[in-house]
C-alpha positions as CSV (number, residue, x, y, z in Angstrom):
1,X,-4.3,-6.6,-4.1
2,X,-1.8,-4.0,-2.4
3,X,0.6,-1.3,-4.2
4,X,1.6,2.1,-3.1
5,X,-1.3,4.2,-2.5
6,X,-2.2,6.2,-5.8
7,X,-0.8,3.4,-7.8
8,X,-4.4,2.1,-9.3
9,X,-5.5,-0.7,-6.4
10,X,-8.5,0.3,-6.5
11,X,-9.0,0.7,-10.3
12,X,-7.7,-3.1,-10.8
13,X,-9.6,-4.4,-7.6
14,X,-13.0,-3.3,-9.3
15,X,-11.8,-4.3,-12.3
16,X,-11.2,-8.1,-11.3
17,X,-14.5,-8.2,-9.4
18,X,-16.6,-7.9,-12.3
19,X,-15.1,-11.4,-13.1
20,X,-17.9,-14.3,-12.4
21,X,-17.7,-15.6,-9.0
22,X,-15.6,-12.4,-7.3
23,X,-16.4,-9.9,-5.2
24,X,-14.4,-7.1,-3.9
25,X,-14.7,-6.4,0.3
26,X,-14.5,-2.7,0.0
27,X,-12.9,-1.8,3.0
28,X,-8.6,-2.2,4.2
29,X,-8.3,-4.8,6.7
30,X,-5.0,-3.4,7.6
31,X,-5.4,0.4,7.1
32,X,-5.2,1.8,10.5
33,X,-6.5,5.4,9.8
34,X,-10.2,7.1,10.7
35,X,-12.9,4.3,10.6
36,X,-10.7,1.6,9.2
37,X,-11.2,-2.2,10.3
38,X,-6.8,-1.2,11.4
39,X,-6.5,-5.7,11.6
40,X,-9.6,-6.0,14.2
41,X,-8.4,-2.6,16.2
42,X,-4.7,-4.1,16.4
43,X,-3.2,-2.0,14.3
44,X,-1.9,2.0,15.0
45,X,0.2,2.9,11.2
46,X,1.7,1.0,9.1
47,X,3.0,-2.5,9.7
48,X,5.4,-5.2,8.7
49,X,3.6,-8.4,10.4
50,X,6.4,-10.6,10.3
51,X,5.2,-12.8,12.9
52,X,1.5,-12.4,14.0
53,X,0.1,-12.5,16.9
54,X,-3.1,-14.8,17.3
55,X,-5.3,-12.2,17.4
56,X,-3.9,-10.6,14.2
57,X,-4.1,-14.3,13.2
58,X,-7.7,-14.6,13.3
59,X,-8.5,-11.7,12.0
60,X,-6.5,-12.3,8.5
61,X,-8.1,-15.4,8.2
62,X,-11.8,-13.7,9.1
63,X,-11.1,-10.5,6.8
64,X,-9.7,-12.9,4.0
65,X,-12.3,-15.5,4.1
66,X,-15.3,-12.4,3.8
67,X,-16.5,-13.3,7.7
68,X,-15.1,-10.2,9.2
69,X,-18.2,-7.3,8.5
70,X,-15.7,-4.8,9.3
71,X,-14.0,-5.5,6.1
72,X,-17.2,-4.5,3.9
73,X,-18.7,-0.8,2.5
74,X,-19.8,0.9,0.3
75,X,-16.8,0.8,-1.8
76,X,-16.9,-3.0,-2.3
77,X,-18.9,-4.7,-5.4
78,X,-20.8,-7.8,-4.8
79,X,-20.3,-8.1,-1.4
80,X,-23.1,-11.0,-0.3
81,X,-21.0,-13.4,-2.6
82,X,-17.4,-12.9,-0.4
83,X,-18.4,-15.7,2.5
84,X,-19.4,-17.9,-0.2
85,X,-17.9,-21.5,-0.8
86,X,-16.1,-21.4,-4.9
87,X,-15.9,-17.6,-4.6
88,X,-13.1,-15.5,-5.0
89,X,-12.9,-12.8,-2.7
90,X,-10.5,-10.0,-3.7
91,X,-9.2,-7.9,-0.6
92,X,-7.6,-4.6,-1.9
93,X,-5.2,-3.2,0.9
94,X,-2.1,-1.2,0.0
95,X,-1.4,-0.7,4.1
96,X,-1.1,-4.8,3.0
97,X,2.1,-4.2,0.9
98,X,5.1,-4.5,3.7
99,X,3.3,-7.8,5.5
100,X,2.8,-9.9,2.0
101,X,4.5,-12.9,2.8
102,X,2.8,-13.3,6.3
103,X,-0.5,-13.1,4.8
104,X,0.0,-15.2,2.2
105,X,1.2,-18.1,4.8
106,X,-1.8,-17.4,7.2
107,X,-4.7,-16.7,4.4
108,X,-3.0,-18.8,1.4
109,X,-4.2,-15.8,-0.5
110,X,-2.4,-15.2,-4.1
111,X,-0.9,-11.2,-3.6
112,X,-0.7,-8.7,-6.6
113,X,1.4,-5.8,-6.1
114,X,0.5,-2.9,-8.2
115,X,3.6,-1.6,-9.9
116,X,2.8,2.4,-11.3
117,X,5.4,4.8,-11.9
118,X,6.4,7.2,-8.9
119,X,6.4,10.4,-11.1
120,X,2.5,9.7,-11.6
121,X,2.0,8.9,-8.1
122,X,3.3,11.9,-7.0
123,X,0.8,13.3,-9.7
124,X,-2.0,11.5,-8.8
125,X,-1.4,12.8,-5.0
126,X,-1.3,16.2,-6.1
127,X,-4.6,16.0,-7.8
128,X,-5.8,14.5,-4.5
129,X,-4.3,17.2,-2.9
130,X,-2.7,14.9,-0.9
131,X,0.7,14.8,0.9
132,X,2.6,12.1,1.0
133,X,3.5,11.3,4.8
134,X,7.0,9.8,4.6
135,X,7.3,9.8,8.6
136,X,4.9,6.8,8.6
137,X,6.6,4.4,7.0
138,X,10.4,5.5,9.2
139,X,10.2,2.5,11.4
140,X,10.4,0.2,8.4
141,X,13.6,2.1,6.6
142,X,16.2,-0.4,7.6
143,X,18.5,2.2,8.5
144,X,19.1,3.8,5.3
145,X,19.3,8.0,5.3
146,X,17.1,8.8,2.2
147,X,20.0,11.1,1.1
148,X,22.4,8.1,1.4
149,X,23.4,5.3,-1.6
150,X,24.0,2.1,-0.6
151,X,27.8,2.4,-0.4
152,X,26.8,5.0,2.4
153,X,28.3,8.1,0.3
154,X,25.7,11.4,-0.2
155,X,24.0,11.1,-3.2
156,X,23.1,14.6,-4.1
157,X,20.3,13.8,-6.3
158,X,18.4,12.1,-3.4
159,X,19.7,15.3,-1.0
160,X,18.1,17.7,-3.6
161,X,21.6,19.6,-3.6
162,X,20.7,19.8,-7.4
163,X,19.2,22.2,-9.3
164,X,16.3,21.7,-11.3
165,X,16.5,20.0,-14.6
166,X,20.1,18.5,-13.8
167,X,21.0,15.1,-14.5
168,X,21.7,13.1,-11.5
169,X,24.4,10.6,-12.2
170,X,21.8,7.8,-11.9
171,X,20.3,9.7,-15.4
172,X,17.5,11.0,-13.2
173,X,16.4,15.0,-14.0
174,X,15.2,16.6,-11.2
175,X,11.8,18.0,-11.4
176,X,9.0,19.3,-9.5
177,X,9.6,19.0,-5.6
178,X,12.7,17.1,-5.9
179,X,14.6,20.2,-7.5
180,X,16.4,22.6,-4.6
181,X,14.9,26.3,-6.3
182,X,17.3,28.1,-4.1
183,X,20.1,27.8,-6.3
């Protein structure tokens, strides 16, 4: 189960768990922050495993299969069932979300990607009180300037060089942190 953090992982991993025969490990196997399992230590931010090492490997395989410990806490549901043969363990991990198709080709595990609108994202992080850390995830931009389209021309609705409440020529209306106030 991965998705954009904020975008109900958590909500639709516990959900799924109450299903006969699941349980829910509780913990990130790939977040790599505080006292995260961070892939069996191998892991310093966020990640794009394209090709893993074997250590990474092993621990998919461990963390997907319910033998890693590191992977369970008190956020899980059912836990003692995870290691079990003809159960269906469901690892919730939006730090997951860039390395999909290597796990599903190491772990054969079936991924979800929780889809929520990024207007209540931002929402849900502001009754958090959380701020999203965009530096993070630079290393996995692919080169694109966030104030750039495609066809490499400025987009000034991504630039913020519009004023609030402004259609963008993509229909978009600026709102909230987006908007440049100093006009």
């Amino acid at each position: 189960m991965t998705g954009m953090p904020r975008s109900g992982t958590t909500w639709l991993s516990r959900l799924l768990a109450t299903a006969p025969g699941t349980a829910l490990t509780g913990r990130e196997p790939m977040n790599p922050r505080e006292r995260q399992w961070a892939l069996a230590g191998s892991l310093d931010g966020w990640t794009r495993l394209r090709d893993p090492n074997g250590k990474q490997a092993r621990a998919l395989r461990r963390a997907y299969r319910g033998l890693a410990p590191g992977v369970y806490s008190s956020f899980g549901f059912r836990q003692w069932r995870g290691p079990l043969p003809n159960s269906r363990l469901i690892v919730k991990d939006p730090f997951a979300m860039l390395s999909m198709p290597a796990i599903h080709t190491i772990t054969g595990a079936r991924p979800v990607l929780v889809y929520r609108h990024p207007g209540a994202m931002l929402v849900s992080y502001r009754r958090m009180g959380w701020a999203p850390d965009v530096a993070e995830l630079r290393p996995h931009r692919r080169g694109v300037h966030p104030s750039r389209r495609p066809d490499g021309r400025s987009d000034p609705a991504v630039a913020g060089r519009r004023r609030c409440g402004q259609r963008s020529r993509h229909g978009l209306v600026l709102v909230g942190a987006l908007c440049d106030r100093r006009r």
